[in-house]
C-alpha positions in Angstrom: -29.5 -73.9 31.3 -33.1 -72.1 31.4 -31.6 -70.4 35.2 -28.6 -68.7 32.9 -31.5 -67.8 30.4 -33.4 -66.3 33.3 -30.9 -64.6 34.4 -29.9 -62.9 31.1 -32.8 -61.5 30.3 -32.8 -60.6 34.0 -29.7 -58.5 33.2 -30.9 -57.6 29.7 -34.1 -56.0 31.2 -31.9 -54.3 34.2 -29.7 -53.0 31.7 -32.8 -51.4 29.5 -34.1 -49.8 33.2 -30.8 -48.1 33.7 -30.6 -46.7 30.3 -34.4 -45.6 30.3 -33.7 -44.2 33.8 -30.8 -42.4 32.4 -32.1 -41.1 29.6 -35.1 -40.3 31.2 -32.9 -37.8 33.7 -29.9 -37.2 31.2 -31.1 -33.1 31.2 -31.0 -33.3 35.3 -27.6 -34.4 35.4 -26.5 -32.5 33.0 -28.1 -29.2 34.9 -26.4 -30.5 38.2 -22.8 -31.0 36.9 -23.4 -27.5 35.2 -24.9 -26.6 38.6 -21.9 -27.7 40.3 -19.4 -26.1 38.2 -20.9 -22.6 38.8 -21.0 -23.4 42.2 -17.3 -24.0 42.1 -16.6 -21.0 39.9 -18.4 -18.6 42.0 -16.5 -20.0 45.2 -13.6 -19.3 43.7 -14.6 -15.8 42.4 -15.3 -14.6 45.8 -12.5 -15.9 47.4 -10.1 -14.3 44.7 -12.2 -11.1 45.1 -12.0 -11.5 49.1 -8.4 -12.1 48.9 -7.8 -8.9 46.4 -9.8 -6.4 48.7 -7.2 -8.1 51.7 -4.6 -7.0 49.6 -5.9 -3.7 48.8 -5.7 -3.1 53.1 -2.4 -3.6 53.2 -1.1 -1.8 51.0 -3.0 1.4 51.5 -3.6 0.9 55.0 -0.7 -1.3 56.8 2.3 -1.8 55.2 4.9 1.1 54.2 5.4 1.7 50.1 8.9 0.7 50.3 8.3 -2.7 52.0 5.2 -3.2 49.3 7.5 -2.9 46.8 10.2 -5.4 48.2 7.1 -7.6 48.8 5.7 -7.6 44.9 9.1 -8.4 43.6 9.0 -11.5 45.4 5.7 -11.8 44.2 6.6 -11.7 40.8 9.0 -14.4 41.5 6.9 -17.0 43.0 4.4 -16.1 39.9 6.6 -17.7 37.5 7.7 -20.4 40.1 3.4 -21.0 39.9 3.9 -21.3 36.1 6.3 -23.5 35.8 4.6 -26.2 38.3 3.7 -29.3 37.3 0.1 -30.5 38.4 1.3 -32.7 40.9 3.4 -30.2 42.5 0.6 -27.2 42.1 -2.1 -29.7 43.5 0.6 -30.0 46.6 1.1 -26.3 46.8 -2.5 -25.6 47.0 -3.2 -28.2 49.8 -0.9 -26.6 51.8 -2.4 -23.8 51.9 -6.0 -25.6 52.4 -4.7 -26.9 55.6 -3.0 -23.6 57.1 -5.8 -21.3 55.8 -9.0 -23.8 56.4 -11.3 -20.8 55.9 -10.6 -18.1 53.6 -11.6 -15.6 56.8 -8.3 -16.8 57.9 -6.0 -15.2 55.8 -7.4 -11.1 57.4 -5.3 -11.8 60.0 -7.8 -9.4 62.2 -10.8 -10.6 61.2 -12.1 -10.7 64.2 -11.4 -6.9 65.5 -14.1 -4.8 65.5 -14.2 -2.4 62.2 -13.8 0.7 64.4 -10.4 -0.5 65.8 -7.8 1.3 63.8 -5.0 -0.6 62.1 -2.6 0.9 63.3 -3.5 2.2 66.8 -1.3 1.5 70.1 -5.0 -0.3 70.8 -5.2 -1.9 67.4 -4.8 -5.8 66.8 -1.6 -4.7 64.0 0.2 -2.8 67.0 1.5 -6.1 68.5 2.5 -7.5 64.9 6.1 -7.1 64.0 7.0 -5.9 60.3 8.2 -9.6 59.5 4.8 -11.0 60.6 2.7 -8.6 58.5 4.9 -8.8 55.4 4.4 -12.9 55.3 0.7 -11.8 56.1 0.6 -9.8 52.8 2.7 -12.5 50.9 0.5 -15.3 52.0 -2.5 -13.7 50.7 -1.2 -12.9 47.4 0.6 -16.6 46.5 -2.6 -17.7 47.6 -4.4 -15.4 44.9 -1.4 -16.6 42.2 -2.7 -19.9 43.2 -6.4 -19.1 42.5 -5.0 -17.4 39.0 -3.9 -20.7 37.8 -6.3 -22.3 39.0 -8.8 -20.5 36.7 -7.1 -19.4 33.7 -4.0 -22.0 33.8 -0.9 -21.9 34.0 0.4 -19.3 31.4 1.0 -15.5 31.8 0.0 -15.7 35.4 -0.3 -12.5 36.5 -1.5 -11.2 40.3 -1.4 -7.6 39.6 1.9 -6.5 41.7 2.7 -3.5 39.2 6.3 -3.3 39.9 6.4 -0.1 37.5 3.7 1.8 39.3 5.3 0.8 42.5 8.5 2.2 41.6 6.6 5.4 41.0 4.7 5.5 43.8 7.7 4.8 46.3 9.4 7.5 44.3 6.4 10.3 45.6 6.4 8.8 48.6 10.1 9.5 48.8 9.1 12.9 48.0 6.4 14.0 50.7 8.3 12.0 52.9 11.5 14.2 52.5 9.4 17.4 52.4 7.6 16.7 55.8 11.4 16.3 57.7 12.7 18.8 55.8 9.5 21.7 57.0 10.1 20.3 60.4 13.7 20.9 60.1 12.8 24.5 58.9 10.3 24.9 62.0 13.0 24.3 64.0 16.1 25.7 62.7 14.4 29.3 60.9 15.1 29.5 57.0 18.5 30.2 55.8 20.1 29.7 59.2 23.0 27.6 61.0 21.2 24.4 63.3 21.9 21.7 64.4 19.7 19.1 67.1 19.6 15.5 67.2 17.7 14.7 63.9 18.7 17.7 61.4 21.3 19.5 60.6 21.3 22.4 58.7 23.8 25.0 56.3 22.5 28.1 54.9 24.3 27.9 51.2 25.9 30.9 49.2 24.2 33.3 47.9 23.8 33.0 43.9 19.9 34.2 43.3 17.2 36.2 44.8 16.3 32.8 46.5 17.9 32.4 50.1 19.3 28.3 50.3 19.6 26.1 53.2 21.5 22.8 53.1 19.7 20.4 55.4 20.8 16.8 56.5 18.2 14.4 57.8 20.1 12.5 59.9 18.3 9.6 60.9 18.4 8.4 56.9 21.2 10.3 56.0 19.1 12.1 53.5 19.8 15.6 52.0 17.8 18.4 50.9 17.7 22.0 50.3 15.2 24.5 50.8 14.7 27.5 48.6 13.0 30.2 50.4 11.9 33.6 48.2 9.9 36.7 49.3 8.6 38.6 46.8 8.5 42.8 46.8 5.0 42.2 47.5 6.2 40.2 50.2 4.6 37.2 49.1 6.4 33.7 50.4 7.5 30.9 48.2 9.5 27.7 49.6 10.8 24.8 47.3 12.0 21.5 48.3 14.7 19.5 46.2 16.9 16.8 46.5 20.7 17.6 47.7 23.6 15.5 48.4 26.5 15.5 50.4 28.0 17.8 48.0 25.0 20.6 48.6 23.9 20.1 45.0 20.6 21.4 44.2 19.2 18.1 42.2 15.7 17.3 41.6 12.8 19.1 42.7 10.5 17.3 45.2 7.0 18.7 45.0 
């Protein structure tokens, strides 16, 4: 009987320690936890940030506009396949890509190439990369960056920044200079308003309705079409335009 009284107050005394010792360092804890969760949140930060300025390489440096935009549509796509995870299937998702990408350094998948190697050099580490292995590089990098999205702001309206619009526009100038280049090669080649043809281009001078002088010209490679407007002035001032054509020689929009 007195050993169970002992060993209550025993207890009862332990128990009034703990609490004292608690209370005593309640604002410590508190500051670590809050600690901790900054600690966390800047992590993330900087990998997200990382991870965008990876992005940023590819598509300015490495990959073509055309194949960016293909990419971002799928994007968009596994954004809303993010948003509709439960948290079982999210915390699964996420793991995954903790094991293949154990260090955030290993999604650059040249991280280790000196920064005065070009991307895109016959020397550089991208020249032995097929277009398949970069664009699941660039796709890695920004489900990854979905993941980080929910991950800080939840699950709703996740957005990664693909920009589908702006892509479209973009591609669409791209298109442009792009068309303009062959087409001034085709030119350098051929002479304005003259009858060519070689292995890439072929080229039509058009009829005569305007001061201008027309050239038809097929790229052949892409089976693209464009004509060239070529004016002197009486001054004898040069002016060449550039517009899309079709196989029909129609003058359509301008490119430049």
């Amino acid at each position: 009987m007195e050993l169970g009284i002992v060993l209550t107050i025993c207890v009862f005394i332990f128990t009034i320690i703990i609490y004292m010792i608690k209370s005593f360092y309640q604002d410590e804890i508190t500051s670590l936890k809050r600690l901790s969760k900054l600690d966390q949140q800047s992590i993330r930060n900087s990998h997200f940030n990382y991870l965008r300025v990876l992005r940023r390489e590819y598509a300015n440096n490495i990959l073509e506009p055309e194949t960016l935009l293909n990419l971002d549509r799928k994007v968009q796509q596994y954004e809303k396949k993010v948003e509709s995870m439960s948290d079982s299937d999210f915390n699964f998702e996420i793991a995954v890509f903790w094991k293949k990408y154990p260090d955030i350094s290993d999604f650059d998948a040249i991280h280790d190439a000196p920064h005065f190697v070009k991307y895109k050099d016959e020397t550089g580490m991208f020249a032995s990369f097929d277009d398949y292995e970069t664009s699941e590089s660039y796709f890695n990098i920004v489900k990854y960056i979905a993941l980080l999205c929910r991950e800080r702001n939840g699950a709703s309206n996740l957005d990664t920044g693909a920009g589908l619009e702006y892509m479209k526009e973009a591609q669409h100038e791209y298109d442009k200079q792009r068309l303009k280049k062959l087409s001034i090669e085709a030119i350098r080649r051929g002479g304005v308003f003259s009858l060519y043809e070689d292995n890439d281009y072929s080229m039509q001078p058009l009829p005569i309705t305007s001061a201008s002088s027309d050239t038809w010209i097929h790229i052949k490679n892409t089976d693209e079409y464009v004509v060239h407007e070529f004016f002197r002035s009486d001054e004898g001032k040069e002016f060449n335009d550039y517009f899309y054509s079709n196989i029909k020689q129609e003058t359509l929009e301008r490119l430049i």
